[in-house]
N, C-alpha and C positions, 0 to 999 in steps of 0.2 A: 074509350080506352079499354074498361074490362070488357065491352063485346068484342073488340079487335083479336083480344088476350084469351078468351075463352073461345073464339073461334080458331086461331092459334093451334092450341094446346091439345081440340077436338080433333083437327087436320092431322096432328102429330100423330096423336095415337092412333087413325083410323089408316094411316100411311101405310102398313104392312099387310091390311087384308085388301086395299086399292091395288097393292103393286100385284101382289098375287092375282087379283081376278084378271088385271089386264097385263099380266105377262111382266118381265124382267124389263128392265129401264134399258134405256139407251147407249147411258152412261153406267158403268160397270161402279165407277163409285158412289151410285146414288141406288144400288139396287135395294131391295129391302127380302129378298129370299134367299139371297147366299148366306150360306154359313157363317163366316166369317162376318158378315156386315148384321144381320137380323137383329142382334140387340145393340145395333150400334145408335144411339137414334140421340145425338147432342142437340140443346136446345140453339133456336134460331130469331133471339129476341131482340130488342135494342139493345144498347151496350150499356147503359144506365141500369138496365134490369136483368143482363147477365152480369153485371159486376159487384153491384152494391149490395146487394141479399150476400154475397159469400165474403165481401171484402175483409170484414170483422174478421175471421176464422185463415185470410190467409195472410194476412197482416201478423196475428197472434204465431201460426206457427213461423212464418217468417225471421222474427224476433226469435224465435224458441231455438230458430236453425244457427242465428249468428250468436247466441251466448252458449250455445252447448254444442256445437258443430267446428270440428276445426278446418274444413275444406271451406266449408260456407262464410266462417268469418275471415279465414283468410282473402276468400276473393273478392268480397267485398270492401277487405282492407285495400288490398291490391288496387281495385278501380279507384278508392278513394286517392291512393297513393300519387295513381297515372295521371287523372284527370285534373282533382283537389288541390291535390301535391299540398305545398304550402301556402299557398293562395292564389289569386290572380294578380297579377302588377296591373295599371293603369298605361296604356300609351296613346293619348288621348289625338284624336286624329280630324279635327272639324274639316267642312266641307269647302278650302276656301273659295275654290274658282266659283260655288254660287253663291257662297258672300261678297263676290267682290273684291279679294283679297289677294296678295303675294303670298309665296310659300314660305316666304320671311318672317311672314306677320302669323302665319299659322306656325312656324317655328317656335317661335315668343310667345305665343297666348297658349300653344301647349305646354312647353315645358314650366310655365306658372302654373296651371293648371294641374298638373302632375305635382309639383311642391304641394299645394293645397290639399292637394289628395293623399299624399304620403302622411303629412301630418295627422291628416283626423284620421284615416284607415288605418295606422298603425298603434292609433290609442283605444282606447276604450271605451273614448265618446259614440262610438257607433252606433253601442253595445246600451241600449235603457237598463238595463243592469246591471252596467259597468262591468262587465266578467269578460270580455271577449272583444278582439280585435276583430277586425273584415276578415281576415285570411282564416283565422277561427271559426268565426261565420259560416264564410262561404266552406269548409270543412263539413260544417253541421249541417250544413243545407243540405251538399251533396249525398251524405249517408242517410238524412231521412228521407231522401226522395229513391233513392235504390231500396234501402232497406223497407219503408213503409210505402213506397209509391208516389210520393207527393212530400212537400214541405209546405210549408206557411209560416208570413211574415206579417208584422203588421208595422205601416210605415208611421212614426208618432214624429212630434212635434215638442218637445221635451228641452226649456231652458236651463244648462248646464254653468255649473261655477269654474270648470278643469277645462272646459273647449268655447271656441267662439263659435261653435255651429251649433244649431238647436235639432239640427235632423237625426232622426239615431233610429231602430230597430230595432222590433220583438219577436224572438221566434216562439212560433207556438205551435203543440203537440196538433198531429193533425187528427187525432182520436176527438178532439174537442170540435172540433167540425159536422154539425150534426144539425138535422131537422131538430127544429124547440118541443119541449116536451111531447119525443117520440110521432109527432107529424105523419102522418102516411105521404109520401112521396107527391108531387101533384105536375103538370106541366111548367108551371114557373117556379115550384122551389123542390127541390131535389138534391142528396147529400148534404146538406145545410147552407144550402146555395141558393138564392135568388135569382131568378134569370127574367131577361122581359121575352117577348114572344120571338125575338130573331136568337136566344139562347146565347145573350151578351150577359155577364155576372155581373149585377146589380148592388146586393150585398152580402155580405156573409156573416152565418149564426155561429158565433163561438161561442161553446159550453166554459160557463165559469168553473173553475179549477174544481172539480169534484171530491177531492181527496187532499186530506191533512192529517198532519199527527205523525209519530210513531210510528202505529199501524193502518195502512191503509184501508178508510173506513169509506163506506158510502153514503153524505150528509143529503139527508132530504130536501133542504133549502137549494137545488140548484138552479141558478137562472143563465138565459142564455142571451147574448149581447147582440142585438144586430148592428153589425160595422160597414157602413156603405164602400162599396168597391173606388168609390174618387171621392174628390170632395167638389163642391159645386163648380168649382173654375179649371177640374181636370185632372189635379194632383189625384197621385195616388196613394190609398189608404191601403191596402192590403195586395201583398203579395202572395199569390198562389203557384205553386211549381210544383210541375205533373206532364209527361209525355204521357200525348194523345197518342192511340193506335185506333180508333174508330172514331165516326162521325158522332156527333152526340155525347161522346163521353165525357161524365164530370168530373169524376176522381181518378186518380191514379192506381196500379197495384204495381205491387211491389216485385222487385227483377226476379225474385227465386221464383215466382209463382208457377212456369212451368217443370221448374224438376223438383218440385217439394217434397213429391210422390219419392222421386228416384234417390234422394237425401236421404230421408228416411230409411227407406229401404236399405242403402248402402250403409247407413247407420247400423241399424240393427244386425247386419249380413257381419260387418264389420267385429262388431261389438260380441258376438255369437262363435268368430273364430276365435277372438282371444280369450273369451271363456272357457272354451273346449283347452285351446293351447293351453292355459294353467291349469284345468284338470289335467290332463294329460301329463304333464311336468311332474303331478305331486304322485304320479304313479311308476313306480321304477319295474316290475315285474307283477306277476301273478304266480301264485302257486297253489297245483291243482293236488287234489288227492284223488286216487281214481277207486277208494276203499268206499262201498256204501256202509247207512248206519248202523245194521246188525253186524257188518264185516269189523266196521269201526270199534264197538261195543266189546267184539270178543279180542279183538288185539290189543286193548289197553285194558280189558280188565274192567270198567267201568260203565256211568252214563255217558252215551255220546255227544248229548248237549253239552254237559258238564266239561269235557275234555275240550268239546272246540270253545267255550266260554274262555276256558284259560290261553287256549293257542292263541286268540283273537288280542290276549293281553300281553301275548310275548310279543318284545321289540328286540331287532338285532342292531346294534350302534355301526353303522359301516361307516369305516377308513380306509386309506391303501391296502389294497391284498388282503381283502377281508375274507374271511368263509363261511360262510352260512350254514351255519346245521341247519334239516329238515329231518323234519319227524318221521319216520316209517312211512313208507310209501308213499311221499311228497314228494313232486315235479318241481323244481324251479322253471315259470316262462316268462324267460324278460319282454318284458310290453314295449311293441313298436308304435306311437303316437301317429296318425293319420289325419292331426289337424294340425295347423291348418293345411288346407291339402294343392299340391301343385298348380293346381288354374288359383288358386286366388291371389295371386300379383295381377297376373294377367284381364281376370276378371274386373278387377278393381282397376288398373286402369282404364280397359274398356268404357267402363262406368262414365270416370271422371273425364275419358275424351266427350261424353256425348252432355254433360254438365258444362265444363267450359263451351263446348261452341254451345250453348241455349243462354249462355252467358256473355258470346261476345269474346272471350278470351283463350287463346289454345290453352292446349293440355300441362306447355311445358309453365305457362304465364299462372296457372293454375293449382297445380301442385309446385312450384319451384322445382320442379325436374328438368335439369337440360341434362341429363348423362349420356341418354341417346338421343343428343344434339350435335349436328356440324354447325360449321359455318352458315352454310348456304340455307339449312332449315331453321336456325334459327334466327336467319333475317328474315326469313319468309314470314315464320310465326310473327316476329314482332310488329312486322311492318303491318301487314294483317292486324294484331292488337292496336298499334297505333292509328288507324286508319277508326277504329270503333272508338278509340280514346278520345282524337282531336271529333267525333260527332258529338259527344257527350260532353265535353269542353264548350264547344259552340252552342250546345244549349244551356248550359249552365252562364255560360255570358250573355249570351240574349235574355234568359226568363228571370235570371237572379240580378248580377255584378251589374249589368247597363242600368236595368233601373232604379238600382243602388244610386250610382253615378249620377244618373238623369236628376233624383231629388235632389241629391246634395249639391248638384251643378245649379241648380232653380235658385238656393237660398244662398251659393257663394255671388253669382250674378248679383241677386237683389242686395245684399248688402255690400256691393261695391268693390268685391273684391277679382273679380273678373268683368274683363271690359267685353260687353258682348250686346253691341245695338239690335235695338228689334231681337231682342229676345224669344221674345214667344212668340213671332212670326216667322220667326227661325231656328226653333226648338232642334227640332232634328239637323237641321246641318250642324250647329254646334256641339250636341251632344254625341258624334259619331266615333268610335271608340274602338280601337283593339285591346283584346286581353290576354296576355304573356301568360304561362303556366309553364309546370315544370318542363326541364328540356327532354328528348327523346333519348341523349345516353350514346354513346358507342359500344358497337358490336367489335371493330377494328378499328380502333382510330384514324391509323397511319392511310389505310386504303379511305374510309370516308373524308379526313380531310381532303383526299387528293382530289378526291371525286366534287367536293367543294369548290374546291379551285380551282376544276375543270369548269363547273357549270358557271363560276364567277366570268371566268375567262370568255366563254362561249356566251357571254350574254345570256343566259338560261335564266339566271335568279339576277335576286338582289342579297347585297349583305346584311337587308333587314331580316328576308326569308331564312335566309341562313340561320344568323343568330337566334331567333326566335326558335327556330327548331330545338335550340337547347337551352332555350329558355331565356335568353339572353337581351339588354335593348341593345341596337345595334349603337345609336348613337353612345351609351355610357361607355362601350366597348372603346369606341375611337376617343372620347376623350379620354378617358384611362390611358390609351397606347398614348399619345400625345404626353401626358400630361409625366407618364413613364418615363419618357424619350426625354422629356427636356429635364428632367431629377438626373438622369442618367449623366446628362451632358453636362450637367452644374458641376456635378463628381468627379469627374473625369473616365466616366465607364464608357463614351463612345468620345472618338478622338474626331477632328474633323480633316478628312483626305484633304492634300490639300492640291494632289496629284489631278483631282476632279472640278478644283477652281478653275473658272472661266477666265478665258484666255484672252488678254485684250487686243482685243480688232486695229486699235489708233494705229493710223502710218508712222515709222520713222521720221526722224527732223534732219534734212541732212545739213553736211557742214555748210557754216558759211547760211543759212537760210532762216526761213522763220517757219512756223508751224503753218499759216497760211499761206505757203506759195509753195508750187508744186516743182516737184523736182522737175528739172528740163530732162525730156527725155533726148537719151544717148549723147548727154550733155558730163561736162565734169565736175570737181566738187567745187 
């Protein structure tokens, strides 16, 4: 590994006097003698060993960006907002036709399943430290995986007096994540990760709580815990959440990490015009003398220091229609302010278009600007954000919410509160699940309901599609309308046509006859 590494690093450096001896590359962006490229030379390592030597440092300004940054925690709230919303709902969706089953029977076994879920996910049993609800949770999850790159869970096993479920969860800081007493990195454990040789996570080292007190202090006594990734028969012990972008990667970095530079910058760019602006403010004029100090000297009689000491202490009180005396040969020039200066709107939003797309979000989702917004570009924008929204939704129910559900779904089964034969031979069809989140909103309602009812009509969707779009279950929708309709009708708020009653078909009886015998035709009564 370090001959691989220090052959590497030789090649690098020795890259620009190769390309020069044998001439200009092929490829215009790999050349190493244009101007523009010669000190361009980014490393081209694993992704374990470009990430984790800087991670520390982009993790901390990270943090630094969303407590002192109001663009950066804004957008960050914002995603929390789209994606997080206020949790995810359960719409639990098993696989019947390979169980075996009717959509009746998956009808009933979901919506029990969903009761069971509402109850513990809505209390605090979840939460091993009773603070926190699932929708809370999954909140906290989402922000430290954008904001630090990754989250961590640890799935416990915890007999409670307030729930009848013993499954619940701990989140933990993923700073605590770490090689045991500072480790050099090695093939199977790496970021405080265990791996076996196909780079499957074995177990993982969490740092015991480093810091207590008051002040945060640094205790020598720290130990570090290794917590196996299952437990013998499968279950899972710990939850790690992190988007991968290279092969091999183990930790996560955090979403500002390419414009932190540009944050910055706009920070300080920022922070530098409104400086200038208040000086500028506390200066109303300048007034010039165009007398030098011997000139000065013999027209007042005196020392010249002496005379401007005192000038420098005269104030004049200005009110409406004031007049300013000036001393002998004194200019008044009222000072014209040049900051901040006509490109910086301009500039600054430039900035923040090239911030939101490295983010995923337009400019207007961004800064909350639609002023120069129509219609038509701000469906464009959104639907654009929502298209990044529902991808980070999807992964947030895949690597979090499902295997939330999965444990807790494991311990309601065994203790009998859900009927689900061959269980563990059929984990996954039972466990298969969608997760509702917040709805997408209207831009015009009137036109997108139409458009709804168009696709409804035309066979395009379903009214689960639909509602789900705004967050909605479709079934709670229809019994609600249902359950509307007939409170209505009990009142007397819908009357019943009676214009629209079915008309009865029975033939006449004629005279003289019985119901059973048919009239004689072109016979009399």
């Amino acid at each position: 590994m370090d001959s691989t590494l220090d052959f590497l690093l030789k090649a690098q450096e020795q890259a620009p006097e190769l390309s020069a001896a044998w001439g200009d590359t092929a490829h215009a962006g790999a050349s190493m003698i244009r101007k523009q490229l010669t000190n361009w030379l980014p490393s081209r390592l694993p992704a374990d060993v470009d990430l984790l030597p800087d991670l520390p440092a982009l993790v901390a300004r990270a943090r630094d960006l969303n407590r002192n940054n109001g663009v950066a925690a804004g957008t960050l709230q914002t995603l929390q907002d789209n994606v997080a919303g206020h949790g995810l709902r359960l719409a639990a969706m098993p696989d019947y036709r390979a169980l075996g089953k009717d959509i009746q029977w998956a009808e009933d076994w979901s919506r029990n399943v969903e009761a069971l879920w509402r109850t513990y996910s809505e209390s605090t049993a979840c939460d091993v430290a009773n603070e926190l609800n699932f929708a809370s949770m999954t909140q906290l999850v989402f922000r430290s995986a954008i904001e630090n790159g990754e989250a961590l869970a640890l799935a416990l096993w915890q007999p409670r007096k307030d729930s009848q479920f013993n499954t619940c969860f701990q989140l933990i800081e993923p700073d605590r994540l770490s090689n045991p007493y500072g480790m050099l990195p090695t093939a199977t454990m790496i970021g405080g990760i265990e791996k076996d040789s196909f780079g499957r996570p074995l177990a993982y080292y969490i740092q015991d709580q480093p810091f207590w007190g008051g002040f945060w202090t640094l205790q020598l006594n720290v130990r570090w815990t290794r917590v196996p990734a299952e437990t013998p028969w499968g279950r899972k012990r710990v939850l790690h959440m992190h988007s991968i972008e290279r092969v091999g990667q183990t930790r996560g970095r955090p979403l500002l990490t390419p414009v932190i530079e540009q944050f910055r910058m706009l920070d300080s760019y920022q922070r530098t015009e409104l400086q200038s602006a208040i000086v500028n403010a506390l200066i109303a004029g300048i007034i010039e003398t165009p007398l030098d100090a011997q000139s000065l000297g013999q027209l007042v009689g005196q020392d010249p220091s002496a005379y401007l000491i005192k000038k420098n202490e005269y104030r004049v009180s200005l009110e409406g229609g004031s007049v300013i005396p000036l001393y002998p040969g004194d200019k008044m020039t009222p000072f014209v302010p040049a900051r901040p200066t006509n490109t910086f709107p301009s500039f600054v939003e430039a900035l923040s278009r090239q911030i939101g797309t490295a983010l995923g979000l337009p400019y207007e989702l961004a800064l909350k600007d639609f002023s120069k917004t129509n219609y038509s570009s701000a469906r464009a924008a959104l639907l654009e954000a929502w298209r990044f929204f529902t991808v980070r939704r999807a992964w947030l129910a895949t690597y979090w919410a499902t295997p939330c559900y999965k444990l807790w779904l494991e311990e309601a089964v065994n203790a009998g509160l859900v009927d689900a034969p061959d269980y563990y031979a059929n984990q996954a069809l039972y466990s298969r699940a969608r997760w509702i989140g917040m709805g997408r909103g209207y831009i015009d309602p009137t036109k997108e309901a139409e458009a709804a009812q168009l696709r409804l009509q035309g066979h395009m969707s379903t009214l689960e599609l639909e509602c789900a779009e705004q967050g909605l279950d479709w079934q709670e929708v229809m019994e609600q309308q249902a359950l509307e309709q007939r409170r209505q009708t009990e009142l007397g708020l819908i009357e019943v046509d009676l214009s629209q009653a079915p008309v009865s078909k029975e033939k006449p009886v004629p005279e003289g006859g019985s119901p059973s015998e048919p009239a004689t035709p072109g016979g009399g009564q």
